[in-house]
Phi, psi and omega in degrees: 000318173297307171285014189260329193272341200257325192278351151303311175269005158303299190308324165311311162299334187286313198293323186298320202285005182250284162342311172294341212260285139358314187277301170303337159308284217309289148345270168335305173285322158345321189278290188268028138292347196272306146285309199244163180271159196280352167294303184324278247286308173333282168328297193275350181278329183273014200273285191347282209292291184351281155349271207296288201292334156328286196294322165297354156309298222268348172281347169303326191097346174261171188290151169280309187255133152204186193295356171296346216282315187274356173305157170246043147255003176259352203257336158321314183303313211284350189269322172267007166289320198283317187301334193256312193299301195303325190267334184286307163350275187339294169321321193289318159351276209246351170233172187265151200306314206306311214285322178286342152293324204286300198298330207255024155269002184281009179304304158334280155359291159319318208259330169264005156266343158311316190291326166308310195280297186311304200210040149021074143264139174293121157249142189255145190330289179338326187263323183280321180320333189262008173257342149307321185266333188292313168313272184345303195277008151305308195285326156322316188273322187262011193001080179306124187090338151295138159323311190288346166299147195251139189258023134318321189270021178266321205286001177259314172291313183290327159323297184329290175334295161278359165294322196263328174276070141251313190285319266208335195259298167315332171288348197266312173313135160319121176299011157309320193281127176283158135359285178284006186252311187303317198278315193284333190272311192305335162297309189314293190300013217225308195289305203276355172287341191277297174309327176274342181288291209308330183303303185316321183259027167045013181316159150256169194259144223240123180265144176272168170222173197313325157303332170298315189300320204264310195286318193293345187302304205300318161321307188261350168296302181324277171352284217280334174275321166316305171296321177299297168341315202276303180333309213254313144357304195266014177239345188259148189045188191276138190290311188301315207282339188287275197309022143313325209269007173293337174312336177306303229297310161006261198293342212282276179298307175306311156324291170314304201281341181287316180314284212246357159225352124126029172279148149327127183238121144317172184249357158291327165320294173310320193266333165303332161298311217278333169287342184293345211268316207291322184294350233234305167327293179297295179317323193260357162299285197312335177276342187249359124286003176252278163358308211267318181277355166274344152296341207266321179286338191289000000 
């Protein structure tokens, strides 16, 4: 019981610290949007991560390619990789960074009515109830039909959205694909979100100097340390007892943007986070009880 409480609470420190890291990436591209158009900043950052996860392939000793690659939950993973990656960008962008945060914790929330639809896992009425409340407090934040809505603040749902087919797509993928093989295609899919935005948005291409440079390192330095955090976060300790803890991205994301970029965190905001959470919660209760009584019958 003592190494299950102590390899839990490593994964905890791994989840926070993958959540801090998520935040700071965020900054960064958030930061150098501002000089490049976001088809470049797409490219060189899923060029950057490519790259890196490439070379931990090949110093692992596995192939960058095999026929698992074309399968079809990777070639799905890759489809909601582009989808989440390219509109949440869009968000951190084109909306303040705090709102977009907020809103991309229904990812969980998504993923286990996903889980339901997809792979006829039993949710029981309590859990959808609490998946109800978790939507509702979206709908809270982007308040559709208020003067203050912004139909920006879609680009942020539609992420969510491909964030939670991503997860859901991974669960689905061959247990062959290591860790660093999920990071390579998946940065890979981030460079073809990029190249199709720029074709659309007709971008030209923009040379960096040195703060762009100094921001895009910091972006993919982050990214890439971040996705490892979470990796090591979901093998150390019990999955109920980690992922609560994604909610630090919370104070992380929100922090960064009041702080360093001088947005409003409204009290429509607060409450609409406090339904994502509470339901976010419920849900990861309910599940390490149903674990725990399925041990107990076993």
């Amino acid at each position: 019981m003592k190494f299950q409480n102590r390899a839990n609470l490593i994964g905890a420190v791994w989840m926070i610290a993958s959540m801090a890291a998520f935040a700071v990436e965020d900054v960064f591209i958030k930061a150098v949007s501002s000089t490049l158009p976001i088809g470049q900043i797409l490219i060189i950052f899923g060029l950057s991560g490519a790259i890196i996860f490439a070379v931990i392939s090949l110093r692992n000793g596995e192939s960058l390619y095999n026929a698992d690659v074309t399968s079809r939950p990777m070639l799905l993973r890759v489809f909601f990789e582009i989808v989440g990656r390219l509109f949440y960008i869009l968000a951190i962008t084109l909306t303040p960074m705090s709102s977009a945060t907020v809103i991309l914790q229904a990812t969980p929330i998504l993923v286990v009515a996903g889980s339901a639809v997809v792979f006829r896992e039993k949710v029981g009425v309590k859990r959808w109830a609490a998946i109800l409340v978790g939507l509702l407090g979206v709908l809270i934040i982007i308040q559709p039909g208020a003067e203050s809505f912004s139909i920006l603040s879609i680009f942020a749902v539609i992420g969510t959205i491909g964030f939670a087919g991503r997860d859901l797509a991974s669960r689905a993928a061959p247990a062959k694909m290591s860790t660093s093989s999920l990071g390579l295609y998946g940065f890979l899919a981030v460079v073809i979100a990029g190249l199709a935005y720029s074709l659309w948005e007709g971008s030209t291409f923009v040379w960096l100097n040195m703060s762009t440079a100094f921001y895009l390192a910091g972006a993919v330095v982050f990214g890439v340390g971040a996705y490892a955090s979470l990796m090591k976060a979901m093998r150390t300790g019990d999955v109920s007892a980690v992922t609560p803890f994604r909610y630090t991205r919370l104070l992380f994301g929100v922090g960064f943007g009041v702080l360093l970029f001088k947005e409003p965190f409204s009290s429509t905001m607060m409450i609409g986070c406090a339904f994502i959470v509470l339901s976010g919660v419920i849900i990861m209760a309910r599940g390490r009880r149903v674990e725990a009584a399925v041990d107990a019958s076993s």
